[in-house]
Every structure is written in C-alpha cells, then in structure tokens.
N, C-alpha and C positions, 0 to 999 in steps of 0.2 A: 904695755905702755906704748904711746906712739913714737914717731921718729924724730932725728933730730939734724940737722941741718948744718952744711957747709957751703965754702964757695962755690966756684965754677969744677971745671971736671967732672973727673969720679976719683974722689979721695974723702977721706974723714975729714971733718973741722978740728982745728984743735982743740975748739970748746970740750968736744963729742969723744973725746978720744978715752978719755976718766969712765965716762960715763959705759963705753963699749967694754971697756976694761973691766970695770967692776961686773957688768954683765958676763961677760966671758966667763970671769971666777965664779958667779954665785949658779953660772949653768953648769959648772963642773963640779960646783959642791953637791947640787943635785944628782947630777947623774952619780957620785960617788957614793953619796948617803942612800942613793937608791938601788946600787947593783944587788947587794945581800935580799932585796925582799925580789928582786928579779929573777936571781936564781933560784931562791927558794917557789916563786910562780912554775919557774922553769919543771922544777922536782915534781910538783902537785900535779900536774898535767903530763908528766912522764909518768909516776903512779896512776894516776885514770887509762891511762893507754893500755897499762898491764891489766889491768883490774878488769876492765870490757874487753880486752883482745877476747880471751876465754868465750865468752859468751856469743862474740860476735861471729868466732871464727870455727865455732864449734857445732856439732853437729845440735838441728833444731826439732824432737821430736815431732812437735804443733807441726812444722811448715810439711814436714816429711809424709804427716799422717792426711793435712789437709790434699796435697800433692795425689795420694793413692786415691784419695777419692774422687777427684775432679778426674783422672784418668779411668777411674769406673764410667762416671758420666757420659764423658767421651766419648766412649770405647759404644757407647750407644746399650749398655745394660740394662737401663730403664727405657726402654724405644718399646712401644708397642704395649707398655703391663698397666697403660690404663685402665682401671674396673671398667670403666662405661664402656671401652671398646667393642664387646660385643656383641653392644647394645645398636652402638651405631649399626654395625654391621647387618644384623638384622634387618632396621629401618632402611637400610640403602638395599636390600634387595627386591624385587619384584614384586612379592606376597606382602612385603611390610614385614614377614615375621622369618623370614628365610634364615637359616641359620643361627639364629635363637636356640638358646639351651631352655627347657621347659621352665627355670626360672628366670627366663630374661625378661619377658613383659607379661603383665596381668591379659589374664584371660579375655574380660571382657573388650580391651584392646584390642585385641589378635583378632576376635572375630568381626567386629563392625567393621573392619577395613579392610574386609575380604572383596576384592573388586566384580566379582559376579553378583547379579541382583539376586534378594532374597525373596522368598514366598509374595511377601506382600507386595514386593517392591517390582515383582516379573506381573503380580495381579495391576495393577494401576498402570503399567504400561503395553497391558493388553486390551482391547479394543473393549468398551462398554458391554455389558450384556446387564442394564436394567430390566427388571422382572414387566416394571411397566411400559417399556416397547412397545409389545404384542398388541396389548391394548392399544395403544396411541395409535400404532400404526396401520390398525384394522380400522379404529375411528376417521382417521387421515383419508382412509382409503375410500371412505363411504359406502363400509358397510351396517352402518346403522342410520344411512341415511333414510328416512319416511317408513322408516319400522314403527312411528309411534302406534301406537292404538286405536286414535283416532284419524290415521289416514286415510282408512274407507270412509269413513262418515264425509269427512271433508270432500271426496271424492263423488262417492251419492248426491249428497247436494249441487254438488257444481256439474253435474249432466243435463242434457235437455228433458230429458225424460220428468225430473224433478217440478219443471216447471207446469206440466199440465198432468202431472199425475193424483192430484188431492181427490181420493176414493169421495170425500163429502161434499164435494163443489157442486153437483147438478143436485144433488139432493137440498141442499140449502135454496139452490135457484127455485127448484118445484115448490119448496115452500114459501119464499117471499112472492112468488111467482101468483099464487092463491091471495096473500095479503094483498097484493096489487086490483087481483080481477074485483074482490070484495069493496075494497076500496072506489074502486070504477062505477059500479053498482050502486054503489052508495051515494056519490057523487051525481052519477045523471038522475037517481030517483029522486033527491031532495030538489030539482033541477025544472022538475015535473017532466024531464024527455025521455022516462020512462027506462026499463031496464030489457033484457036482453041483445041478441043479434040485430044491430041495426049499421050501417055505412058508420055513423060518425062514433058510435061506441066502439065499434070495432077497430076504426082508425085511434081512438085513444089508448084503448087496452091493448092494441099491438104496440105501439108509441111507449108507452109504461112498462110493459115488459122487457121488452130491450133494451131498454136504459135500466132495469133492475141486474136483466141479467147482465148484460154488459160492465155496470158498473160492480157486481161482484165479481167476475171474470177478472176484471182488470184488478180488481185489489187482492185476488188471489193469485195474480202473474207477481204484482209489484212487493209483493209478500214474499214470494218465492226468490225471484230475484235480489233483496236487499239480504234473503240468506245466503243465497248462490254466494255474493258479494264478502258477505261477513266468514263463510265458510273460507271463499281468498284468501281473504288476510291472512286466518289463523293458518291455513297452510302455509303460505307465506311465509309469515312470524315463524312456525314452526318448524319449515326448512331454513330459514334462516341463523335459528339456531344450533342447526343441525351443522350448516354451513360452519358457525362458529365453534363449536364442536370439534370439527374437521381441523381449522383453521387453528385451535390452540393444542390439539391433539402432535398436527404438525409441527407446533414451533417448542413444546415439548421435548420432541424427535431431536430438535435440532442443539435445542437446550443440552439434550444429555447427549448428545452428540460431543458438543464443542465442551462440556464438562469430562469427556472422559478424552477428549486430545488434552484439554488442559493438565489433568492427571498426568495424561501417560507425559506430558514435557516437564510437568514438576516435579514426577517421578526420574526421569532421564539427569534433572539436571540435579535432585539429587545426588543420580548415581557418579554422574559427574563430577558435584561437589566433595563427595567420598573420594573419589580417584584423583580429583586435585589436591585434599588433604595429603594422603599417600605422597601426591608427588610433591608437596611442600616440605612433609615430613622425610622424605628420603633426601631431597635438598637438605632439608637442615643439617639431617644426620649426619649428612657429607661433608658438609660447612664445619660440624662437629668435630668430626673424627681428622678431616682437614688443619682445623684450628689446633686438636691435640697434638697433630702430628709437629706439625711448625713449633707447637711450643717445647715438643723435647728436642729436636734440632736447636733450636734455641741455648738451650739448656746445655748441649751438646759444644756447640759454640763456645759459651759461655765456660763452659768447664775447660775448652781449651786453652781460652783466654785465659782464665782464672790459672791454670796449668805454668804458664809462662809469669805472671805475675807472681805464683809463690814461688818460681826457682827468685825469682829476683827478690822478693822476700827474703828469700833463706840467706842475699847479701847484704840482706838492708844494714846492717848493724859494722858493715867493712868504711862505709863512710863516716860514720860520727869517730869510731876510732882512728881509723885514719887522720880525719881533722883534730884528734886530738895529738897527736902525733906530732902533728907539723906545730900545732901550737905550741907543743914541748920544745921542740925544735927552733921556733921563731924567738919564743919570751926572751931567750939573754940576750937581742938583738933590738928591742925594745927602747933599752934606755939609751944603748948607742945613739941608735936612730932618733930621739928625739935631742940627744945631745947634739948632733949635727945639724939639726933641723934650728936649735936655738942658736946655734952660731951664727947662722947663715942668715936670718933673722936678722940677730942685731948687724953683723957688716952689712947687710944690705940696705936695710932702715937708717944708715948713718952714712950712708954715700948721696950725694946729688948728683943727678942726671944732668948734661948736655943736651939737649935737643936742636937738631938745626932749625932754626929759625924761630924757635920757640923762645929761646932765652933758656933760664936755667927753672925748673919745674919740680916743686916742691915733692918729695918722693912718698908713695902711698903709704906709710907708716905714719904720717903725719896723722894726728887725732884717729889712728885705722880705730880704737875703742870705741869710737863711737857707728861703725860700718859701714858709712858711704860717704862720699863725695862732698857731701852737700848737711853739713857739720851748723849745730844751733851752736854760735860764739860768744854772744849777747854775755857782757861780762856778768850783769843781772841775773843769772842762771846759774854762776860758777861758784864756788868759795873752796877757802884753803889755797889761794892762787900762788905760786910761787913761779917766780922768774926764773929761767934757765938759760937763754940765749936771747941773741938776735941776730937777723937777716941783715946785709949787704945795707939795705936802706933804713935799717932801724927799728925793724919790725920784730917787735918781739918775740918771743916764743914762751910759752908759759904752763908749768902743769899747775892741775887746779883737779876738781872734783864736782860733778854737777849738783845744783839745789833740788833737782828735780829729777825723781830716777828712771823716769821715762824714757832718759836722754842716755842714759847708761848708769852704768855702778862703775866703782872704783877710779883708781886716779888716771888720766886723760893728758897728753901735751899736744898742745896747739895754738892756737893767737887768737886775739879777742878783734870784735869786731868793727870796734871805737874807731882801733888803729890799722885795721883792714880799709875801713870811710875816708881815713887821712890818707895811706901812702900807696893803696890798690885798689881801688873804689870799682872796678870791674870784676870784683873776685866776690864780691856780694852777691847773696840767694834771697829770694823770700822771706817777707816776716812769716813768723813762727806765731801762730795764734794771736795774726794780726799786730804782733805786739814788740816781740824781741826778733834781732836780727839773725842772721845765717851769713856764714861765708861757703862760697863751692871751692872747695881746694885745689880739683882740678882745673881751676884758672889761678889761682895763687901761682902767680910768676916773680922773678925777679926781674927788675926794672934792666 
C-alpha cells in the first residue's frame, strides 16, 4: 500500500498514526505466525547438510580412478605406441623403406621407389643405338651415290665419242649416195644433155651428194645429241634423287638422334619424378609422425590439465554443502529480517521530508504500487475509491483499485488528478492513451 502524508518536518500526521499502528501489529502478527514454519525451514536445510556432508566429504572412488589415469597419460605411457609409427619411420628414411619390419609396406611399394634407375629406365637414357643408323648413315654419306645400274649407260651416251661413233652412218650415206647418182642420171637424160662425166653433171652430182650426205650427218649428230641431252637429265634426276636420299637419310639421323635425347630427358625426369615422390613421401611421413607426436603431448597436457581439474572434482560437493549449511544457519533470521525491513517501511512511508527550498515533497511511498514517478490518476480508471486524508491545501489523498490491470493489481493510495488540475496544475504528466490524465509525484509539492 502506498504512503501517507503529514505536515512540515519529519514527523507522522496525526491522521497517519492509526494507520502505522495497526501496520506495526498486523507485521508482528506475521512475523509471529511465521517463526514455527522458519525454524522448521531452519531443521530441513540442517538435515540436507548431514545427509550430503557424507557424500561430499567422502572419499570418491570415480574421481580417484579417473585421477590414476590422467597420471598414466601424463606420465607420457602412451608416447611413441602409435601402430603407424613404424611406418613413418621407414618412409622418412633414405631408401623409402629403411627400417621397415618385412610387414610394414607391400612389396610392390618398396621396390618402385628404389632411387637407382632400373633396366629399362638405364636403357632410355643411354644414348640411341637404332639398328637403322648404319643404313642412314652410309646413305647420308654417299655411298650409294650413282651405284644405280644405269650409270654407265648414262655416262657412254654423254661422251664425245658417242657422237660420231654410229658403226651404220657411212654405210647409209653409200647407199642414199647411189640413189642420188641414179637420180642425176636420170634427170639430165630425160633433159636430152645426155648422161655420164660431163662439167655440169658433175658439178650437180657432187652438189647432191653433199647435201645428202651432209644432211644425214647432221641428223645423226642431232640424234646423238638430243640423247647425250636426254641421258642429262636422267642422270640428273637420278642423282638428284640420290641427293634426296642422302638428304632424308640424314634428317632420319637426326630424327632418332633428338628421339633418343628426348628419351633419355623423359627417362631422367621420370627418374626424377620417383625421387620427388620419395621426397614428398618422406615429407609427409614427417608431417605424420610430427603431427602424432603433438597430438600425444597434447594428450599429455591435457591429462595434466584434466589431473588438476579432478582433484578439484573430488571438492566439488564441499560447496553445495557448505551453502547449505549457511542456509541452515541463515533461515531463523529470515522472519526477523523482514520484520524489521516492514517497520522501517511504514515509519518511513508515513514521515514527510523538508527540503530546502523545495517546500515539503511528497515521500516515495506515495502510489510506490504503482512503480514510478509518473502515476495514471485519471479518476476514470480507479473504482472502490475511499478517502483517507488530506494535504495542507485540501488535496486529497485517496486509496482506490485500478479498472484497468495494466496499471497494477491490488489496492493503491494516492490523489486523483481532477484535483491535482485545481490546486497543483504543475504536478501533471502526459495523457495516457491520449485520453486520461497522469500526475508526476515527483513534482507533487506542497504549496
């Protein structure tokens, strides 16, 4: 219930004095009607204390047994009895397999990662030896240059000799040589100038002859010649392909040349690629056995940790007794304490404060049910209102119960806000949902 109001000073109203009265007795009925269930709290909470002492203070097999273990850990017992460990160990040595137990890695492992090259792998990086070389490079060299068959022919034709050697040349001339004379003969007798040895037959038939034979001469030079010619070529052509020969013989050479560097670098960087594996693998392994090791130290740690944590385990159970203890100890002090707390209450709530220069200020027990300051008054809101006192200037004071429980429950003293408008119109708050008024208490002064 809130406070109730006197003059100047700090003294009770006489209104206020009934009312602190009857407070005073109905808190000591309280507290009187309530010591038997206090000390009986008190007994409940001293029996708990006994009941867990035992337990709490007693020895704790769990923490004891968990304790010896974490001191194994510790103690570094399990350090090093990883299964794989020997496995690492192996991979981190030179060979890849050093120090392997005959069951530590499969066989066909252990040997591919042997870092010496093997049969095939010493063959590809030793220098070409193609069976077709010898060939190539006897071709290369030009010794089947103008071996063909027909190089003598080629050769016979294109000599001078070829050109006046035709065994049948004079013998064709002697005979066209006769077709001419007969021809002559023939010519001057139909002619009527008659036939034999004469100047001007004789000048024709040597004229005719020389130009026969001449003219077979020459077509057996010209003959001779467009073969000498033809025969060129085909030597020509035919060294030329000789030449090409040579020319693909050589680039062959070079082919299986730069085929078997390629080898022997793809070979290398195989072997290379092996010995990088090895040392990726002996990395890891490291990394491995590294990582194992950290995490039994860890573990090691951890178990020390854990070490210290269950001794204090083995107290946990000294605090909850303890606190019940005190609680045993506190409960008959309980109703006291609140018997003094409600006294103090109402003499305080029923005094009014001085302030200098303030005038006299209405003390916070005034409406405190409803919890701040700044109190919805609006008579509109209230019912069950009964009058209890008044202020200096007339101002009511009144308990009452709110319509609306938003604003609180149960019964409420304080002034409405009508007569807050009339006689302290500066002690007014904000509408309330636009609508009902509010008073601030903390301006509720006396005039």
């Amino acid at each position: 219930m809130g406070g109730v109001f006197g003059g100047g000073g700090t003294k009770l109203a006489k209104w206020a004095k009934p009312y602190v009265k009857q407070g005073l007795a109905d808190a000591q009925n309280v507290f009187s009607e309530n010591q038997d269930n206090i000390k009986h709290l008190g007994g409940i909470a001293t029996d708990a204390f006994t009941q867990a002492a035992g337990d709490a203070y007693g020895p704790n097999p769990y923490v004891d047994n968990a304790k010896a273990a974490a001191r194994t850990v510790s103690n570094g017992f399990f350090l090093g009895s990883n299964p794989g460990q020997s496995t690492y160990a192996g991979l981190m040595s030179p060979s890849g397999q050093g120090g392997v137990h005959s069951g530590g890695l499969p066989k066909p492992f252990r040997t591919t990662q042997s870092p010496t090259p093997n049969g095939t792998m010493a063959g590809l990086m030793s220098p070409g030896n193609n069976p077709g070389d010898a060939y190539a490079g006897a071709t290369a060299g030009g010794k089947y240059l103008n071996a063909q068959p027909s190089a003598g022919l080629y050769g016979t034709v294109m000599s001078d000799d070829y050109l006046k050697g035709n065994p049948y040349l004079d013998a064709e001339i002697a005979r066209t040589n006769e077709s001419v004379a007969t021809n002559a003969n023939r010519m001057f007798g139909s002619r009527g100038m008659g036939s034999g040895i004469s100047s001007a037959f004789a000048d024709v038939l040597s004229k005719n002859l020389a130009e026969n034979e001449g003219s077979l001469r020459y077509q057996n030079y010209n003959d001779a010649a467009n073969r000498q010619l033809a025969a060129a070529g085909q030597s020509d052509a035919a060294f030329g392909n000789e030449r090409g020969l040579m020319n693909s013989a050589a680039g062959l050479l070079s082919d299986n040349y730069n085929t078997g560097r390629q080898q022997q670098l793809a070979a290398a960087q195989s072997l290379g690629g092996l010995q990088l594996d090895q040392g990726n693998q002996r990395l890891a392994a490291a990394g491995a056995a590294d990582s194992q090791r950290n995490t039994e130290v860890q573990q090691m740690l951890a178990a020390l940790g854990l070490t210290g944590q269950l001794s204090d385990a083995q107290y946990a159970g000294y605090g909850p007794t303890t606190q019940l203890l005190n609680t045993a100890a506190a409960v008959p002090y309980v109703g006291l304490d609140a018997y003094q707390t409600a006294l103090g209450n109402l003499a305080g709530q029923a005094k009014v404060t001085k302030g200098p220069g303030l005038g006299t200020t209405i003390a916070g027990g005034l409406a405190s049910g409803a919890g701040a300051a700044l109190v919805a008054s609006d008579r509109r809101l209230k019912k069950n209102i009964a009058k209890v006192g008044a202020l200096d200037d007339g101002l009511g004071v009144y308990e009452y119960e709110y319509t609306d429980e938003r604003f609180g429950k149960g019964r409420f003293r304080g002034v409405m806000a009508d007569e807050v408008a009339k006689l302290r119109p500066w002690a007014l708050g904000p509408k309330i949902d636009g609508e009902f008024a509010s008073v601030d208490y903390s301006k509720l002064e006396v005039a």
